[in-house]
C-alpha positions in Angstrom: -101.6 -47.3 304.0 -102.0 -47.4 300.2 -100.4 -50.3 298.6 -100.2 -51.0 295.0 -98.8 -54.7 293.5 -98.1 -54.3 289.4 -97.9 -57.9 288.0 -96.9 -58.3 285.0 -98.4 -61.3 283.5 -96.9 -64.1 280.7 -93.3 -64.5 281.9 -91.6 -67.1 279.6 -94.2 -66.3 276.9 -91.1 -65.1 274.3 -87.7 -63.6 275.2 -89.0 -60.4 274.1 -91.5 -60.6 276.7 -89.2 -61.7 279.3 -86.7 -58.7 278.3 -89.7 -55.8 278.6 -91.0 -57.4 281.9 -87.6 -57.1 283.8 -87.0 -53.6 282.2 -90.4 -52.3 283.8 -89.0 -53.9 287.0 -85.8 -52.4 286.9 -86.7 -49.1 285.6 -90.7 -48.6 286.2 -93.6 -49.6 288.6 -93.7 -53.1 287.8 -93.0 -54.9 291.6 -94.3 -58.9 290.4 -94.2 -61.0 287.5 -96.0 -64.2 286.7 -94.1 -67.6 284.5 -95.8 -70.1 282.7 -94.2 -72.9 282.9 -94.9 -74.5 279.6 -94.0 -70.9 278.2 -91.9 -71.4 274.9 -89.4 -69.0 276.3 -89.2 -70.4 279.9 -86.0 -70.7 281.0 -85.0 -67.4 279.7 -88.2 -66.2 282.3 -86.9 -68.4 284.7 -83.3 -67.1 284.6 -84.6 -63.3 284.5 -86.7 -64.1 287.9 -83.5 -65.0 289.5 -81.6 -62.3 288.1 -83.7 -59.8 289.9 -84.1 -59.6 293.6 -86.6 -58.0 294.8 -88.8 -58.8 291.8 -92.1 -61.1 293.2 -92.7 -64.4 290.8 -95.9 -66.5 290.7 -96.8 -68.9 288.8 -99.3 -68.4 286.2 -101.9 -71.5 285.9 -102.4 -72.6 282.2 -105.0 -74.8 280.3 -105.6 -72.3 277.2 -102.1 -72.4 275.5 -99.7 -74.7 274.1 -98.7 -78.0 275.6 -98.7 -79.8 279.2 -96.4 -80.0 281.3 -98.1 -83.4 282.8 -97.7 -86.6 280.7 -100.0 -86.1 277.9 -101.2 -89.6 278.8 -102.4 -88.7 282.1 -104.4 -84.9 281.0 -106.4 -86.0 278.3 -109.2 -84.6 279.0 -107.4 -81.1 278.9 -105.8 -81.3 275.5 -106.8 -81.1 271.7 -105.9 -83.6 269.4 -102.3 -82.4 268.3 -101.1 -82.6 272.5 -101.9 -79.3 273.4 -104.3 -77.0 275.3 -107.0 -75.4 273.5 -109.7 -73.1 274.2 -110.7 -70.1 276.6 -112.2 -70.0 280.1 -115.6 -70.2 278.2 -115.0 -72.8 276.3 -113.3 -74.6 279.4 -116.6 -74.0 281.7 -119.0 -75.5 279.2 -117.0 -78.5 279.3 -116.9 -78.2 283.0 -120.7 -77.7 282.9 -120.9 -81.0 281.2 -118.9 -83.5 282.6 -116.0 -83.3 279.5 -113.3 -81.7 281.8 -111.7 -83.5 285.0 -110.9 -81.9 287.9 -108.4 -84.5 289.0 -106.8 -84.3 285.9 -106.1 -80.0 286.0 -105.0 -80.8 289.4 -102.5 -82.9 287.9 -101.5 -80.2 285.3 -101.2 -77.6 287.6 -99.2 -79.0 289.9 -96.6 -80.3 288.0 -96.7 -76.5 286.6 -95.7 -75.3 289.9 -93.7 -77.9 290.4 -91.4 -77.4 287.3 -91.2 -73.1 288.9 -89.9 -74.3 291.7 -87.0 -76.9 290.2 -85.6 -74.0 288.5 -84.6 -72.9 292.3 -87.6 -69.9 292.7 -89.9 -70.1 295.4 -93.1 -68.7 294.2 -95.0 -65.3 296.0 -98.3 -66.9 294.5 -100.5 -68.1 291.9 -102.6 -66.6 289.8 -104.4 -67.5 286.2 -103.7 -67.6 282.8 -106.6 -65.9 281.4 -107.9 -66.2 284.6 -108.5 -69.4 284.4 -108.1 -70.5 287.9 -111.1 -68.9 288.7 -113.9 -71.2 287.3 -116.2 -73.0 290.0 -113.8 -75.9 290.9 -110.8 -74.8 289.8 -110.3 -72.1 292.6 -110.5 -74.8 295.3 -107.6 -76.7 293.3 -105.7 -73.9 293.3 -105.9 -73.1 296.9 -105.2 -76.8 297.5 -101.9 -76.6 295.6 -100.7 -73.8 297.1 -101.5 -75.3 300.5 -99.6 -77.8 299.2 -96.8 -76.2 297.6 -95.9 -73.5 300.4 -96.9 -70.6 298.1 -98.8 -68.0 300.9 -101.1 -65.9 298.3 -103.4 -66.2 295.5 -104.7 -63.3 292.7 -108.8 -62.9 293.1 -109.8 -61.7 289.5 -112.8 -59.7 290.9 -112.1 -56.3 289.5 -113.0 -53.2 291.4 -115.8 -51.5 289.6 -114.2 -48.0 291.2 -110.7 -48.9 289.7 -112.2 -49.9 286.5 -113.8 -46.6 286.0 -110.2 -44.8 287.1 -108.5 -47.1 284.4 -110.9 -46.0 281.6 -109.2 -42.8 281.3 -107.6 -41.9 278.0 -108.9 -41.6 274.5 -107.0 -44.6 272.9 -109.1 -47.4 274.5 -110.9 -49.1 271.7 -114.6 -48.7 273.7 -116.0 -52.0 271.9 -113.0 -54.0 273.1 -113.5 -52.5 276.8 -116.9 -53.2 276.8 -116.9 -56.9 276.0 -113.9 -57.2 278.5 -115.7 -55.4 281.0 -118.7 -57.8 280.6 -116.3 -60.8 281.4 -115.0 -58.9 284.4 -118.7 -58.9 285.5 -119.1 -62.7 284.8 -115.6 -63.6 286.8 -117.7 -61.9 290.0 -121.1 -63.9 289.7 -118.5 -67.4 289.2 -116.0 -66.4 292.1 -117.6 -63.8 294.6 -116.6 -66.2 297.5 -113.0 -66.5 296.3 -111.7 -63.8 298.7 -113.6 -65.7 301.8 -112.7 -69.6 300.4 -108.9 -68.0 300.2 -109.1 -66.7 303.8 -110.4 -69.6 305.1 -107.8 -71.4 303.2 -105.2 -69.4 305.1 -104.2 -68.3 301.8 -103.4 -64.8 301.3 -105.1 -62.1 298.9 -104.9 -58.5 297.7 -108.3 -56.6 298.8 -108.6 -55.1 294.7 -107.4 -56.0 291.8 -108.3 -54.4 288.5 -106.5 -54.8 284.4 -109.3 -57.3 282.9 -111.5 -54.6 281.0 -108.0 -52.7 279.9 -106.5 -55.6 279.1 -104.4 -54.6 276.1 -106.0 -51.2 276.5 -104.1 -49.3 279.2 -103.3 -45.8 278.7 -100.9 -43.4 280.6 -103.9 -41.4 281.9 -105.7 -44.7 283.3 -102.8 -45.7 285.1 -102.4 -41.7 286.4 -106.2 -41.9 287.2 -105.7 -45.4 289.1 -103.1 -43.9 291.0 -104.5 -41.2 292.5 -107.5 -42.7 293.4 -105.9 -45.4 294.9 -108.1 -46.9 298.1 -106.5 -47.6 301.1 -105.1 -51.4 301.4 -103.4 -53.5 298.7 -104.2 -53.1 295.4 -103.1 -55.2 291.9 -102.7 -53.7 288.7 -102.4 -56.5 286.1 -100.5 -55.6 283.3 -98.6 -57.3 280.2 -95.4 -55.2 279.2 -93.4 -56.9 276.3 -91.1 -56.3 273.7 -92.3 -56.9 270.1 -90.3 -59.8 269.5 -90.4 -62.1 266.0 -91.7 -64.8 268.6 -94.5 -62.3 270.1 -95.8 -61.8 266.3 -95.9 -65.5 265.2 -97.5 -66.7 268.7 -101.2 -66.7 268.9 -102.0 -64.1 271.3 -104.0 -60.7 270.5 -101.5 -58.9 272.6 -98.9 -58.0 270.4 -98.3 -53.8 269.7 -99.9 -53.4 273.3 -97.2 -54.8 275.1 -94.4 -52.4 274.1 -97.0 -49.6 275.1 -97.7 -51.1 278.5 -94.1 -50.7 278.6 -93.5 -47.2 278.2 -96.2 -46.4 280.6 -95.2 -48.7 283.4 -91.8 -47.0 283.1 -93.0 -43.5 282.6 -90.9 -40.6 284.8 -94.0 -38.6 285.6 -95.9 -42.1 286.3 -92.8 -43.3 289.0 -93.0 -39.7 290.5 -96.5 -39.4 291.1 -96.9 -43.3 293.0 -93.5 -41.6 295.2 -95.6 -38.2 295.6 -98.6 -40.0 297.1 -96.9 -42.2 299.0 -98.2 -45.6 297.6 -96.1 -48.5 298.5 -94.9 -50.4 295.8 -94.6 -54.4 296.9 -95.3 -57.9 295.5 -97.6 -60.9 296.9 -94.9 -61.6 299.5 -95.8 -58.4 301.4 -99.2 -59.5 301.2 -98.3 -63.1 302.8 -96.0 -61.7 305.6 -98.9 -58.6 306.8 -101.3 -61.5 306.8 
């Protein structure tokens, strides 16, 4: 059986995100969606999640943008000087690598991240990471521990399928250089977390068995995600993804993903795409699926 989660990352980034992310549910492939909780347009995510059954939310770990959810008092060691997070996964495992970051205090973060999901009445499918950020050396075992803790049954492993990256690279309006360098960190994220999969399952924490989006990050083209398709393995498969609207917000916020998102959009809710994943028979679910086959 062939089964294909689309998750649709940054839910409660802007309303114009959360407005694109339930159209792809409603009227394309998209079957899962992920909410930040210190999102600036979070309870508008919050109230789309509940407004559409059926549609899987997670919740998306965050120490690279904006503000904590913790007291700032009690994070410091996450935050810049004006309150707020700052700085990639790169930046984030040098500090790591040095002592400078503490591992108590992300554990603090992210939980009350989850924590604030779940007060808005949604029990979350799983977590997964804000620029994959949840899987640095350490951090993964946090996040397994939380969702341990917090009931949630499944956890995204960012270790992209060199198979389903090649099927993604389809199409002529990639930017190659941009590919490339995301393709590279795709490549790093396996030498950091090639155990997730086994730590998860030991965990009793459920995972996908592929996942693929971090070198087309941004970059997704109709043909990739028609290529993907149809070379589809057998078992479950993610397809990150961030579909948006173009929103005043989107354009003032400091995120490179801006004129992709209403692109993502129209492919994720392409006809000829919706009638192809029926054709082959792929099953479309969330992470819910993933828990309950476990």
């Amino acid at each position: 059986m062939k089964n294909l989660i689309v998750n649709a990352d940054d839910l409660g980034w802007t309303e114009g995100v959360n407005r694109g992310i339930l159209e792809a549910f409603h009227h394309g492939i998209v079957t899962s969606t992920s909410l930040l909780a210190n999102g600036s347009a979070f309870k508008g995510g919050a109230e789309a999640a509940r407004s559409a059954p059926g549609l899987g939310v997670g919740v998306h770990l965050n120490l690279s943008d904006g503000p904590s959810i913790a007291d700032r008092e009690t994070v410091t060691t996450l935050l810049n000087d004006g309150g707020e997070f700052a700085g990639g996964p790169e930046s984030l495992l040098l500090r790591r690598a040095r002592g400078g970051l503490s591992l108590s205090e992300v554990e603090n973060e992210w939980d009350a991240q989850i924590q604030k999901v779940r007060d808005t009445g949604i029990a979350p499918t799983h977590l997964d990471g804000h620029k994959h950020v949840h899987m640095l050396p350490g951090l993964f075992e946090i996040a397994l521990r939380l969702a341990k803790r917090h009931g949630i049954s499944a956890i995204r492993v960012s270790l992209e399928a060199s198979s389903l990256r090649a099927a993604l690279s389809a199409g002529s309006k990639q930017r190659a250089g941009v590919v490339i360098k995301q393709g590279v960190q795709a490549r790093g994220l396996k030498l950091l977390a090639r155990d997730a999969r086994e730590l998860a399952g030991r965990a009793g924490i459920s995972t996908a068995d592929y996942f693929c989006g971090i070198a087309q990050t941004g970059e997704l083209t109709r043909e990739g995600v028609e290529q993907l398709v149809k070379n589809l393995p057998d078992g479950t498969t993610e397809l990150m993804c961030h579909p948006g609207y173009l929103d005043s917000a989107l354009q003032k916020s400091d995120t490179r993903l801006q004129d992709s998102r209403p692109n993502e959009l129209q492919i994720l809710t392409d006809t000829g795409i919706r009638n192809l994943v029926a054709s082959l028979g792929i099953r479309l679910i969330d992470y819910g699926f993933v828990a309950q086959e476990a």
